[in-house]
FIROMAR-930012 format. One record per atom (N, C-alpha, C): x, y, z; residue in one letter. Coordinates in steps of 0.1 Angstrom, whole numbers, plus 5000, padded with zeros to 4 digits. Last residue first. Layout:
% FIROMAR-930012
XYZA...
% end
This chain:
% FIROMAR-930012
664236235333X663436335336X664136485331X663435895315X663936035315X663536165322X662735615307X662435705316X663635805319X663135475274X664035475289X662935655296X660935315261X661135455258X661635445272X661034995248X660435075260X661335185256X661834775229X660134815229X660034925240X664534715235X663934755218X662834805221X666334815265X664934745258X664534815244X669734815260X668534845261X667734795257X672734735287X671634675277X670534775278X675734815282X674634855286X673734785278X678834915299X678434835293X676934875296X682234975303X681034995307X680334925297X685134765307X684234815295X682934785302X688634795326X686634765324X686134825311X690834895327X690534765325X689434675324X689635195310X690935115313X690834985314X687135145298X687135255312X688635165320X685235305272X686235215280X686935245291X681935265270X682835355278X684035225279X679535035256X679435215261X680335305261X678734825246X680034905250X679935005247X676134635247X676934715241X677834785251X673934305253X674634445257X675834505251X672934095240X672334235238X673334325245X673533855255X672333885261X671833995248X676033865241X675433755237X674033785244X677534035264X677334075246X676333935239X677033865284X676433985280X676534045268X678833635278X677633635280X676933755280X681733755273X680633685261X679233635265X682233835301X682133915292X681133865279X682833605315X680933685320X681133775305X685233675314X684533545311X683633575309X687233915317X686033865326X685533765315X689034125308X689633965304X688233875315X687734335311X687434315301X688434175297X684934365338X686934345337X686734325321X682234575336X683134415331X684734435331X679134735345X681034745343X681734555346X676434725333X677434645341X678734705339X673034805334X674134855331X675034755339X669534825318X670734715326X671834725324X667135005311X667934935309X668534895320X663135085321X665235145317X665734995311X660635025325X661335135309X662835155313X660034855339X659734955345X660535085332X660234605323X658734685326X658934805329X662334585314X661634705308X660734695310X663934535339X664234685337X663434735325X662434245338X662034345353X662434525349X664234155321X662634145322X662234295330X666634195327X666334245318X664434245311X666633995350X667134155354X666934235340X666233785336X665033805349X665333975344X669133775322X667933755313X666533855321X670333735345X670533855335X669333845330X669333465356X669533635362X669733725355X670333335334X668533315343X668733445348X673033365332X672133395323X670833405326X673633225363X673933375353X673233415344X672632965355X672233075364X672133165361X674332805332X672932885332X671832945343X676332655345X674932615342X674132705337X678832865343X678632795333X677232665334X678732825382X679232915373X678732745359X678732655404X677132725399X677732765388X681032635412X680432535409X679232515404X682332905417X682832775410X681932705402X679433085428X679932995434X680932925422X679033405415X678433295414X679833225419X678333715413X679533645410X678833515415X677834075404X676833985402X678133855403X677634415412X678534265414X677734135409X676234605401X676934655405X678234525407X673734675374X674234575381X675934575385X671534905375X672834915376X673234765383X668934955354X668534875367X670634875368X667735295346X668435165347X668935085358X667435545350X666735525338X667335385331X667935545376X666535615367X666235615357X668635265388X668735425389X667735455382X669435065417X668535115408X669035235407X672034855421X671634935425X670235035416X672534535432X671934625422X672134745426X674634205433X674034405442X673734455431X674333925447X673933955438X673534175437X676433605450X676133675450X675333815439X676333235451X676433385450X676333505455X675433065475X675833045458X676333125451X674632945504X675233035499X675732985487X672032705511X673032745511X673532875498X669232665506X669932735518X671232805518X668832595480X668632485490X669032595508X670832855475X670532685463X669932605480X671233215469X671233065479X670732965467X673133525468X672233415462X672333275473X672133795487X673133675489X672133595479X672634145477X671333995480X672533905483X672034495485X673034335489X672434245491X671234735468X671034625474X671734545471X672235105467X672234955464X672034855473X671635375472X670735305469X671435125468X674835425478X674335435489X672935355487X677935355469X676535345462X675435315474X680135425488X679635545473X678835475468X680135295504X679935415509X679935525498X679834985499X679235105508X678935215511X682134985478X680034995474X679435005488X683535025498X683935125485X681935125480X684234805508X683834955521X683735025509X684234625492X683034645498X683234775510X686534695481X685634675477X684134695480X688634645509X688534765500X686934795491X688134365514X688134475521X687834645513X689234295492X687934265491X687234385498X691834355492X691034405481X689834395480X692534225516X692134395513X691934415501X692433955506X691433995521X691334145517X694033945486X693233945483X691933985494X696333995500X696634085486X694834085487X696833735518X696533895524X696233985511X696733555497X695433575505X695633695512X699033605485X697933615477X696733645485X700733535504X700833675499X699533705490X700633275508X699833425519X699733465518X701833165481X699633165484X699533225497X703533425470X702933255480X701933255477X703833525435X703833545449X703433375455X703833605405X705233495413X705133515426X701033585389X701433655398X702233555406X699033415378X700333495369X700733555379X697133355395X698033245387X698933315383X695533565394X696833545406X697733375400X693433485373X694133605374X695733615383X692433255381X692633275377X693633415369X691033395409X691433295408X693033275400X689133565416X690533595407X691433535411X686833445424X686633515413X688033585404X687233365448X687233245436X686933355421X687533595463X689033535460X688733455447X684933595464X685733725459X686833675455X684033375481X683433405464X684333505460X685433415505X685533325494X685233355478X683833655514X685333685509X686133565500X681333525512X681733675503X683133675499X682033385539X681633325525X681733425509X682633585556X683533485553X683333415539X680033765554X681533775550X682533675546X677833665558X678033625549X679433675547X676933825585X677633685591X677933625575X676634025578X677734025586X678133895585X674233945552X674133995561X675834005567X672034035523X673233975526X673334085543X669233935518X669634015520X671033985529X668233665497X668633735506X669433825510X667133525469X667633595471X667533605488X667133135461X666633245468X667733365464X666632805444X667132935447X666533045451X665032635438X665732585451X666532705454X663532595414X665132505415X666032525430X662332735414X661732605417X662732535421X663332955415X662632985423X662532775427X664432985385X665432905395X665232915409X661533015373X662832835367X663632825378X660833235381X660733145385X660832975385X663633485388X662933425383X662233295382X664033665418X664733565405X663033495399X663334035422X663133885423X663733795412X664534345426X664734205421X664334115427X664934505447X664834585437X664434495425X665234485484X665334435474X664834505460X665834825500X665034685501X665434665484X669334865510X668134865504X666934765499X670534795545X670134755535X669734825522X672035115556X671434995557X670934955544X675935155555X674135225551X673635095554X678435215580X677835135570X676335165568X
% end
């Protein structure tokens, strides 16, 4: 496993006040990770005629899979854990590139989802990529929810990429850094 990258993002400071943090996700956030991963296809495994074991083993190695995958093929990326008060709320991995801030997972607690976090963070993550002159890239399930919020930020469809649509915000006012 690579070590951390240092952070690449601060949240912004409406949800600084409000009790929210980034951290650097650690071992001991797995269990809570693997929660947030399952709550995220949720809805999805409802169509599926299996138990709920079959679901939770289906879903432990997908997670499994996922994260030994942004381990070991996004080597720059940072693993934040979102927090509210302490507690675990999300999650948050960037990875920087060159001529864009790459939002790699971005997934929020149930119960955080639809206040306007998400958007606080996209919005922050689109501050921060034109000072530095890039954009803000996401790959989206294309039945993802999160989907009308980024087309509603500005971002465009890049790449169809079977069940994902790459995706891309640019800054109107910054000339992307190119070498």
């Amino acid at each position: 496993m690579t070590e951390p990258a240092p952070p690449v993002f601060s949240l912004p400071a409406a949800l600084l006040s409000s009790g929210f943090r980034l951290r650097p996700e650690t071992e001991d956030d797995v269990p809570f990770l693997m929660r947030l991963y399952a709550s995220t296809r949720e809805e999805e495994l409802k169509l599926v005629p299996w138990s709920d074991e079959q679901k939770q083993v289906f879903l432990a190695s997908q997670f499994r899979a996922q994260r030994h995958h942004y381990r070991t093929y996004i080597p720059n990326c940072s693993f934040e854990v979102l927090t509210l008060d302490a507690e675990p709320a999300g999650r948050l991995y960037l990875e920087p590139r060159q001529t864009q801030l790459r939002i790699v997972d971005i997934a929020l607690t149930p119960d955080r989802r639809g206040q306007g976090v998400g958007t606080a963070i996209v919005r922050a993550l689109q501050t921060t990529a034109r000072a530095g002159g890039r954009g803000v890239g996401i790959m989206v399930e294309k039945f993802n929810p999160a989907l009308r919020l980024y087309r509603r930020l500005g971002f465009t469809d890049i790449a169809d990429r079977d069940v994902y649509l790459e995706m891309e915000w640019l800054p109107q006012d910054a000339q992307l850094n190119v070498a």
